[in-house]
C-alpha positions in Angstrom: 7.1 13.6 0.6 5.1 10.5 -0.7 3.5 10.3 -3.9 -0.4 10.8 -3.7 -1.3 7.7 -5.5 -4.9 6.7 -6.8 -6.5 4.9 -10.2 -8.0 6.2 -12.4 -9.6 5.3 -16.6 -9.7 7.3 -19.2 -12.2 6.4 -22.4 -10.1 6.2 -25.7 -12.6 5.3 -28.6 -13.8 1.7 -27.3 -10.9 1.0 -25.1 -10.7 1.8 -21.5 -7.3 2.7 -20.6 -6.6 2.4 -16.6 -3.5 3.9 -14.7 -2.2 4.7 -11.1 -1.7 8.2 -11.2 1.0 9.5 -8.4 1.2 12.7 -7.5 4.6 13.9 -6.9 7.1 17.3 -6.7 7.3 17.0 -10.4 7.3 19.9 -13.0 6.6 18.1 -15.7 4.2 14.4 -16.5 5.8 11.2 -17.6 3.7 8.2 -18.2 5.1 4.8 -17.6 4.2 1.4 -19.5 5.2 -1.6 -17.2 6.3 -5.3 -18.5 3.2 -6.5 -16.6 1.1 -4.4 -19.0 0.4 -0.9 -16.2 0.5 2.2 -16.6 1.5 5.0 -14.3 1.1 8.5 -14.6 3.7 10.9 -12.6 2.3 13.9 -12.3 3.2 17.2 -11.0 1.1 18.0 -7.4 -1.3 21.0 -9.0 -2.0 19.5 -12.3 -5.6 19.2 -12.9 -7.4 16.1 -13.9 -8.7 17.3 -17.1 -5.1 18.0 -18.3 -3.9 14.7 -17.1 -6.9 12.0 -18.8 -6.2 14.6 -22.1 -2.1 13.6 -21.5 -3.0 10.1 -21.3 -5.4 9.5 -24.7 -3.0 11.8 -26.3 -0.7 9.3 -26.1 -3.3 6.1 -26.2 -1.3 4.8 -29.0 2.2 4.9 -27.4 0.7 2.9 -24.5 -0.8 0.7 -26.5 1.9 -0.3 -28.9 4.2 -0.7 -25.6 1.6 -3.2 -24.3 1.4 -5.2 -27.1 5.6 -5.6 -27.1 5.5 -6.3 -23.5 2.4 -9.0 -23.8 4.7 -10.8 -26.1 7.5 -11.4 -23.5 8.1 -14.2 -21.1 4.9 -14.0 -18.3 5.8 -12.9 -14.7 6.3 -16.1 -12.7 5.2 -17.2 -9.6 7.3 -16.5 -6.1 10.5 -18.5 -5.5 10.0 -21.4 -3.4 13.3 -21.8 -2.5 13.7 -25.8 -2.5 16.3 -27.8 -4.6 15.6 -27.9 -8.4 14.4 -24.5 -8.7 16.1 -22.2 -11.5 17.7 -19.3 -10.3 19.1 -16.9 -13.2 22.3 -14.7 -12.6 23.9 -12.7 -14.8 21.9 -14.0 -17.7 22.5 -17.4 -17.2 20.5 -20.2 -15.4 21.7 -22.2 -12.1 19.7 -24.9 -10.7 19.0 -24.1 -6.8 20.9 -27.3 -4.8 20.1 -26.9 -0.7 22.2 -29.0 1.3 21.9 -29.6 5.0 25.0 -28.6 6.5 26.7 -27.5 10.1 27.7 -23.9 8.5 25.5 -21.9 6.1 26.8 -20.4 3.2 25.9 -20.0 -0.3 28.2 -20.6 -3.2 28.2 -20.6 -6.9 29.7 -23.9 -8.7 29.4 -25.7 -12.0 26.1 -24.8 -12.9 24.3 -24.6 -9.3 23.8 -22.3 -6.8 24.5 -24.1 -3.8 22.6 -23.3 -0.2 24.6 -25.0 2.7 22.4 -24.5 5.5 21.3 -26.0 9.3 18.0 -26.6 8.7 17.3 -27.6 5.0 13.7 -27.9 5.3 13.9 -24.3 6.6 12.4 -22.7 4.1 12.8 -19.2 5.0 16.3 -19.5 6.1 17.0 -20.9 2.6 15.4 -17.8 1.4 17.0 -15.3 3.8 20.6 -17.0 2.4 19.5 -16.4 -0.9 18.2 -12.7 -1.0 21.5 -11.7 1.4 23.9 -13.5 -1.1 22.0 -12.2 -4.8 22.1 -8.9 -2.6 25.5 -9.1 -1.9 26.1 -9.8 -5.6 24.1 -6.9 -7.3 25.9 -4.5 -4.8 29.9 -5.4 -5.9 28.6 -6.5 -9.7 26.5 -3.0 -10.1 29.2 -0.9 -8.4 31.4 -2.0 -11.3 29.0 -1.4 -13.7 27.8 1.9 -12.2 31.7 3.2 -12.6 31.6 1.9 -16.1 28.6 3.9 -16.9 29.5 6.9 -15.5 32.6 6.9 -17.3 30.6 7.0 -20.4 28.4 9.7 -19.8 31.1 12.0 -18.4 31.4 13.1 -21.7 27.8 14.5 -22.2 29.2 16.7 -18.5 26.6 14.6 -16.8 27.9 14.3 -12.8 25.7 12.8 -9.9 24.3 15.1 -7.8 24.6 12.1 -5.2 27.7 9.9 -5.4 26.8 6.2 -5.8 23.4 4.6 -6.2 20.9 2.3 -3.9 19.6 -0.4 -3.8 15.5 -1.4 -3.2 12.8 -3.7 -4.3 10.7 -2.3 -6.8 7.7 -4.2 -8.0 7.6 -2.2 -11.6 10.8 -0.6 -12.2 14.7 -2.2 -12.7 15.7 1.3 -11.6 14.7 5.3 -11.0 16.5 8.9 -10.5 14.5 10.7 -7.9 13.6 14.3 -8.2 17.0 14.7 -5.9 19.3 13.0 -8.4 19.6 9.6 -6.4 19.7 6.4 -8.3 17.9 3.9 -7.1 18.1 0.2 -8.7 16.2 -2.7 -8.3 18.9 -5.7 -7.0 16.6 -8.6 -8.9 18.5 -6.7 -12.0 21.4 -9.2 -11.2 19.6 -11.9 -13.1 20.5 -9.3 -15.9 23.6 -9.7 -18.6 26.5 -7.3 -17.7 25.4 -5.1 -21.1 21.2 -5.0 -19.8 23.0 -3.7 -16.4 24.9 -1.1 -18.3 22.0 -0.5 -20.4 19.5 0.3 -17.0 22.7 2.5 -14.9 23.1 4.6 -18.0 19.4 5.1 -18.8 18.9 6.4 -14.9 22.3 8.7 -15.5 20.8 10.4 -18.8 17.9 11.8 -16.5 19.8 13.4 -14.2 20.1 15.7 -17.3 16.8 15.1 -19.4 14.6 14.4 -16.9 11.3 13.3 -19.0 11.4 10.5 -21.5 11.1 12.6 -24.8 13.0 13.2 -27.9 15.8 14.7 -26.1 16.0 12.4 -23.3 16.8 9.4 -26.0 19.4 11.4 -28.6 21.3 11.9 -25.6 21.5 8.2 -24.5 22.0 7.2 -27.9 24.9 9.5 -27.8 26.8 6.9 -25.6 24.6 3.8 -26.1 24.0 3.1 -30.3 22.7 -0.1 -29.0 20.2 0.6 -26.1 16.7 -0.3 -28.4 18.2 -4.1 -28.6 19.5 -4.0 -24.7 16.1 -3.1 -23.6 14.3 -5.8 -25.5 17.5 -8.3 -24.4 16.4 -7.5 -20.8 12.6 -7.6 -21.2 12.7 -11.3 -23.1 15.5 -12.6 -21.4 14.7 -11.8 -17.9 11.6 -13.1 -16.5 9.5 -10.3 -14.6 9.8 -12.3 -11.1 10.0 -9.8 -8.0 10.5 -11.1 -4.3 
């Protein structure tokens, strides 16, 4: 079933805090802070709005404070173009975009470019569709390694996927999410990512198919297996530039 989904303010003080509130099959209610500064609510189906908007200012400071890190990172930037010149980050490093008319397309990674052989240079589109199917291609073989690496790590804590593997999907707010049915789901613009911010989003998902709700608990246990996962998070937010396709 979709998430009901509308927006809704709450008054805190002289601040006006706004948030997409989804209704889901949920027991419990998270709230979400977003590098672009949102907020979403998840919130069980029969919760009523009073108990919701008294959630929220309950926790006006939290949100705040997570605002005011998040203002302070790189700003999102505009859509990819797709023409020569353009930066294209993988695996925390930078590669100038090179398109190159050619009889066969292709895409291929060398000294310090990521190089577009295609028909119709001027194509646009094409150069685009090469592109996405190539970073796509990447973040499927690069997280698959990763996502074994994780889940060697939190074997320990006898966390097991209810659903073997993970997929993959544009998200416009999240780098990755364990649905009520245990599936991971990441987002493949996470290959811009360094191989440790990868590790750092696989095992945070993995935690919550045992802690399901981002409390107390929920972070003791992934700072049973990840000491370091404060200083990945804030690698990934101010290295990685909030740019979805």
């Amino acid at each position: 079933m979709s998430p009901q989904t509308e927006n809704r303010r709450v008054q805190f003080g002289e601040t006006l805090i706004e948030y997409r509130l989804q209704r889901c099959e949920r027991k419990t209610l998270a709230i979400h802070v977003y590098p672009n500064g949102s907020v979403v609510v998840d919130a069980p189906l029969t919760a009523n709005d009073e108990a919701i908007a008294a959630k929220v200012k309950k926790r006006a400071s939290w949100i705040f404070k997570q605002q005011l890190q998040f203002a302070a990172y790189p700003p999102e930037l505009p859509q990819r173009r797709y023409v020569s010149g353009e930066s294209v980050r993988y695996l925390g490093r930078q590669y100038r975009l090179r398109v190159n008319q050619a009889s066969n397309d292709q895409v291929k990674l060398q000294r310090g470019h990521l190089n577009v052989d295609v028909s119709d240079a001027a194509n646009r589109e094409k150069v685009k569709s090469l592109v996405q199917a190539w970073l796509r291609s990447r973040a499927d073989a690069v997280f698959s390694e990763r996502y074994e690496h994780c889940l060697a790590l939190v074997e320990k804590l006898r966390i097991y996927p209810l659903q073997p593997g993970f997929q993959l999907r544009l998200m416009s707010t999240r780098w990755g999410s364990c649905t009520q049915s245990g599936k991971i789901i990441l987002n493949p613009e996470l290959i811009a990512a360094p191989k440790e911010c990868i590790d750092y989003v696989i095992t945070h998902e993995l935690c919550h198919l045992k802690e399901r709700n981002h409390n107390q608990a929920f972070y003791k246990l992934l700072a049973s297996v990840m000491k370091d996962w404060e200083a990945r998070k804030t690698k990934l937010n101010q290295l990685v530039e909030v740019r979805f396709v």
